[in-house]
Structures are given as structure tokens and as C-alpha cells.
C-alpha positions, -999 to +999 in steps of 0.1 A: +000+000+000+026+029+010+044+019-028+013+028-040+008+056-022+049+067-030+040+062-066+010+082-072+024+116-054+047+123-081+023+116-108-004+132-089+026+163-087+025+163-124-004+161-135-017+188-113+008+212-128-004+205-159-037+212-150-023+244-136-012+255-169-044+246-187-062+272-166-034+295-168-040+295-205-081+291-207-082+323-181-054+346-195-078+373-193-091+373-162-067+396-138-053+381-107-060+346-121-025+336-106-036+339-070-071+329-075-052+297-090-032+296-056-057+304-031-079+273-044-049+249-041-040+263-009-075+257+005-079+221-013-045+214+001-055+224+038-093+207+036-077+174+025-050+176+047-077+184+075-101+150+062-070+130+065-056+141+103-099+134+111-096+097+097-066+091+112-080+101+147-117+085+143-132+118+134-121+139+161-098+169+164-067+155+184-049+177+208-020+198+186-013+217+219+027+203+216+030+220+184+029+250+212+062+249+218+084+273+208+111+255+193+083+235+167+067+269+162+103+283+151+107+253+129+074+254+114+076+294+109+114+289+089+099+261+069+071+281+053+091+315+052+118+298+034+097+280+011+072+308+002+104+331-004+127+309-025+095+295-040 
């Protein structure tokens, strides 16, 4: 199962940036159609990722109160600052 599950993130990857430049194309009109592009994968991205963490833990909100400390929240603050900037 986790081959599987190895195998079909890059070709999931892919495919989703060529469906990325479809639309880029089919809405080259439309102004800001960049971010509107990016704000629906960023909230697909966080509502799946949300479904998944609620399966895992029977449909209930687990307790995230260790991600609290400072040195994860330092971690977790240089992980998307560096990726959103050298993005």
C-alpha cells in the first residue's frame, strides 16, 4: 500500500501542474487569475490535509497543543518563510 501511495504523489505532482497551466492558459484574461489559482490549491490542500488528520484520529480533532512549543513553532515558521520566499 505505501508503494502505491509513494507512486502516485509524483504523478499526482505532475499532472496537477499540468492542469495548472491549462487554466493559466483558458483564463489569461481574467486579472489576478495567478492567485485565484493559488488560493484554491492552498485551500484544497489544507481541507484534504484536515479530512486526513480526522480519519486518522476516528473523526475527532486530536490535541495539537505540543505544536505549542516554541522550538516546533520556530521550525514550522522557517519552513514556510523559506519555502514561500525561495519558491
Amino acid at each position: 500500500r505505501g508503494d502505491i501511495l509513494a507512486l502516485g504523489q509524483p504523478i499526482g505532482f505532475g499532472y496537477s501542474f499540468c492542469r495548472i497551466e491549462h487554466y493559466q492558459e483558458k483564463f489569461e484574461n481574467v486579472p489576478n487569475r495567478v492567485l485565484t489559482i493559488a488560493a484554491a490549491q492552498c485551500v484544497a490542500a489544507g481541507f484534504l490535509s484536515m479530512m486526513w488528520v480526522l480519519s486518522d484520529y476516528q473523526w475527532h480533532f486530536p490535541d495539537f497543543g505540543y505544536l505549542a512549543e516554541p522550538h516546533r513553532v520556530a521550525t514550522i515558521a522557517w519552513t514556510g518563510m523559506v519555502t514561500t520566499v525561495f519558491a
